[in-house]
Structures are given as structure tokens and as C-alpha cells.
C-alpha positions, 0 to 999 in steps of 0.5 A: 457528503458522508461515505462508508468505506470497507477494506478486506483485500488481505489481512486488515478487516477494516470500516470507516465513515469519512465526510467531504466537505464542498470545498474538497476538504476531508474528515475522518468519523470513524476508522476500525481497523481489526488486523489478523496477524495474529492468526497469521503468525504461526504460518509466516505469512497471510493464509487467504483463505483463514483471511476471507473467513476472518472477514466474514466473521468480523465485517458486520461487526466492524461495520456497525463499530464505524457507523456508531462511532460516526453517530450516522446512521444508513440513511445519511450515508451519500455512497457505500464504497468497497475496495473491489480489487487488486487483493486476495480474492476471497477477501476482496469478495466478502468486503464487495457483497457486504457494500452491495447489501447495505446499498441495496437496503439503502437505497445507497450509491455503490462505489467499487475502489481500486485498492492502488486508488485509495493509497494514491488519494489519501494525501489528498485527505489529509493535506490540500495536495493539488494534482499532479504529484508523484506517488511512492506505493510500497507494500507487501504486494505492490511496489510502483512509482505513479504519476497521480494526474487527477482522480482515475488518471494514473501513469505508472511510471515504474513497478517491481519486475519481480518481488515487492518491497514489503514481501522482500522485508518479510521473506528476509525476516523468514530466512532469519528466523525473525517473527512476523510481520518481518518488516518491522522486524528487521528495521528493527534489528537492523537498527543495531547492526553494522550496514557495511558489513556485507556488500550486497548487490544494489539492483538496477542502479543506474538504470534509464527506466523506473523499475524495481528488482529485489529478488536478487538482494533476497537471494544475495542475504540468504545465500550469505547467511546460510554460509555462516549458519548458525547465525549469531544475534549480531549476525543477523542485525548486520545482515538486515542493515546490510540489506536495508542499507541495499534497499535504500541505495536503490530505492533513492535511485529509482525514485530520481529517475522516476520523479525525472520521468515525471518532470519529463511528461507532467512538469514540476510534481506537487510532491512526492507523496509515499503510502503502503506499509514500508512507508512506516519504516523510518530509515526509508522515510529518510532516504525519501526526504533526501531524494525529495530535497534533491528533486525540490519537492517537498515529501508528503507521507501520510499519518503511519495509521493511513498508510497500512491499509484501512477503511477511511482511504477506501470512503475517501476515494468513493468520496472523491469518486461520487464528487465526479459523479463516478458510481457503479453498478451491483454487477461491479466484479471483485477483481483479484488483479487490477490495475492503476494504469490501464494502459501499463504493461508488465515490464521484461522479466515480470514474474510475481503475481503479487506485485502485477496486482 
């Protein structure tokens, strides 16, 4: 089956085609990825309603970009599939209303995606993974561990109490005054800075649940560096290895109680799969390759491309949802926030919208 997918949940303007075959194997047609960061920049951070206008300006071009570079016309497609939810509102609004035009003209199945469900399934794209595996997401807005039990069968087993992974990243990068996206720049500072130098707080080390806190580290490095303002450059490389060095330790130890949660209820995971930005980031893909070596399971994560939000996870899962026959109406609803787990609630203490997405 052929799929269009459409992404606008936040700052990527993305569309693909992907083909599944009959045997469950996947192809990547097209993928068009038009990221706005430069219209973000001067503001430190994703503005959504510059986002949403941004959408609509370059969705339909994007659109016929992918179909293009497929060579598939409208007609061949099996299904249209948007990312309905969780994300920016306005975004998530003009991806939807553009699948339901071309389906309606079409004549096409409409599948409306879980942003969160796209990231799961993505290794299943590019590697024969078998359920059940453990899922790592780590992004700007979501940080969880996820039991990945089948295809629209989710158990959370572990979620952020209050920032994300990623929004940590970038709010510490702010502080430091280091360009945005703030990720990739403080990896990259932190690449020649002394991780010993600052003994930050390791949060919820040791803890019996799953979960994440980052708020306090934040606090912890600007508390530290507006003592010793003004920063030297080497200053600031020390803070963000510090901090990083901070992530790690608690992020090691959160997965191996989430993977012992996992063993716990489903048995042996396939893998430890991780997705969302700070997947790229390659300290903390070495600090997963050891908790997955500990855990004897092996670490899946996919190509950096797939990872970052994009238009072919988003037709990957409309294609494994159209395979179960799993499609939606035109009255689907664009959701701001939205779940995994249907069943999971927001741990004591929750506090960040942009994490319970």
C-alpha cells in the first residue's frame, strides 16, 4: 500500500510517501522536511502562531514536492495520514484539514496519527523489530518510557513530572546564552568542557517508579551560573557537561527501572528502542547503548533523519493502521493533547503542559 503522510505539530513542515509491502516491510518514496528554525531564532524558541502561518504557506507545496518525488499520483494512494495530535494547535489544525481535502477529492481513507504513535513505530520501518519492545521518547515536548505492545497497544511506563528532556536542553542553552535550537548547542559546548566541575543534583536517582524531573538540574545550572556572571567561554562548556554528565546518570537510571518494569509485566523487550530529538545527541546514545548492554537487549535507534519529526513516520503508521483496517472519519478532531496511553495518568507533582502532550 502507498500512504501520504503530513506533519505540522510544531516547527517542521513535513510530507512523505511510504510503501508497505505485504510482508510488513517498509519504503521510504519521498520524505520533505522544511524546518522553521530560522523563523524561530530571534525568539528563543518555537512561536506558535508564526508556526501555523508557516504551515500554511508551505504545506501544499511540500505536498506535491513528496508526491513528485515518489512519482505516485493521488489516485494510487491507499490512505492519507496526518499527525492529528498531541502538538501546537494551530499546526496540528492546518496538517489535519489539508489530509481531509485530499481525501475527500480523492476518494482516499483518511488516518488521523498520534504524533507519540509515529515515534513508537518507526523502527518497525526500518528494522524487522517484533512487538514488544521498550520504547525511549525524548523530545522538546514529551519525555516517557513506553511499553510498545502492538500497534495502538501503549503502557506508559514512565513520563517527565514536570520539563522535558529536550525543553531542558534548549532552557539551559537560553540561560547560557547559546544559540537556538539549544540542544545541539550545548552538546556541543559540553564536548570540551570539564563534566566534574559542578556537582549538579542527579533527579529521582534511585527511585522505585519510572519517572523524570529536570526542573530542578535547570534551576541547579542557572542558580550556578548567575553566581559567577559574567560567564567565560570556558565557563559555560563546563556548566553544559556538567549538566549533561547530570542527564546521563539519571536518565541511565530511570531507563533501568523502566526496562525492570517492562521485564516485569511483558517479559524480555525485543529492544530498547529510542526516538524524538535528544536521540541524536551522542553522549546520551552512549549512555543507552550501556543500560541496553546491562539489560541484554540490544539498543535500536533510528537514522537521526527519522528521529526529528518527519512526514514518513507519520505515513508509516497510517500504513501499519490501514494494515488492521484501522481508518477515521472527516469529523477526526485536531487534539492539542493526547495521549499514548489512554489509561495513564499524570504523575504527583505534574506540572508541564508541554510534556503531558
Amino acid at each position: 500500500m502507498l500512504v501520504l503522510g503530513i506533519e505540522t505539530t510544531c516547527d517542521e513542515t513535513a510530507a512523505a510517501v511510504v510503501e508497505r509491502q505485504r510482508d510488513g516491510s517498509g519504503k521510504i518514496l519521498s520524505n520533505i522536511v522544511r524546518s522553521q528554525t530560522d523563523e524561530h531564532a530571534r525568539f528563543g524558541g518555537v512561536v506558535p502562531e508564526i508556526a501555523a502561518r508557516a504551515h500554511v504557506d508551505l504545506l501544499d507545496g511540500i505536498v506535491g514536492q513528496a508526491m513528485k518525488d515518489a512519482n505516485v499520483g493521488f489516485a494510487q494512494l491507499s490512505a492519507v495520514a496526518a499527525a492529528a495530535g498531541p502538538g501546537l494547535i494551530g499546526g496540528v489544525i492546518v496538517g489535519l484539514t489539508t489530509a481531509k481535502a485530499i481525501a475527500m477529492v480523492h476518494d482516499t481513507p483518511l488516518i488521523a496519527v498520534n504524533h507519540l504513535e509515529a515515534h513508537a513505530l518507526t523502527p518497525r520501518l526500518t528494522c524487522a523489530l517484533a512487538f514488544p519492545y521498550c520504547l525511549f521518547l525524548a523530545s522538546g515536548g514529551h519525555t516517557q518510557i513506553v511499553a510498545v505492545v502492538g500497534v495502538g497497544k501503549y503502557v506508559r511506563l514512565g513520563t517527565t513530572v514536570d520539563d522535558a528532556m529536550g525543553e531542558a536542553f534548549d532552557k539551559v542553552a537560553k540561560m547560557l546564552s547559546l544559540p537556538y535550537p539549544g540542544g545541539p548547542e550545548v552538546e556541543r559546548a559540553a564536548a570540551s568542557g570539564d563534566a566534574k566541575r559542578f556537582a549538579f543534583p542527579r533527579p529521582m536517582l534511585g527511585r522505585p517508579d519510572a519517572n523524570f524531573s529536570l526542573s530542578g538540574l535547570k534551576t541547579a545550572v542557572r542558580n550556578e551560573a548567575s553566581r559567577m556572571t559574567p560567564l567565560e567561554p570556558q565557563d559555560v562548556s563546563d556548566l553544559c557537561a556538567s549538566f549533561q554528565a547530570a542527564v546521563l546518570e539519571s536518565t541511565a537510571d530511570r531507563l533501568s527501572v523502566g526496562l525492570r518494569l517492562f521485564h516485569e509485566q511483558f517479559g524480555p523487550p525485543r529492544a530498547l528502542v529510542a526516538a524524538g530529538g535528544v536521540a541524536a545527541n551522542h553522549a546520551i546514545r552512549g549512555a543507552l547503548q550501556d543500560v541496553a548492554a546491562k539489560a541484554q537487549t540490544t539498543l535500536i535507534i533510528p537514522p537521526p533523519a527519522l528521529c526529528t519529526d518527519n512526514g514518513a513516520m507519520i505515513a508509516w503508521a497510517g500504513a501499519e493502521r490501514m494494515a488492521l483496517g484501522l481508518t477515521d472519519t472527516m469529523d477526526a478532531p485536531p487534539r492539542a493533547r493526547w495521549l499514548l496511553d489512554a489509561n495513564a495518568a499524570a504523575p504527583a507533582g505534574f506540572a508541564n503542559t508541554r510534556a503531558g502532550f
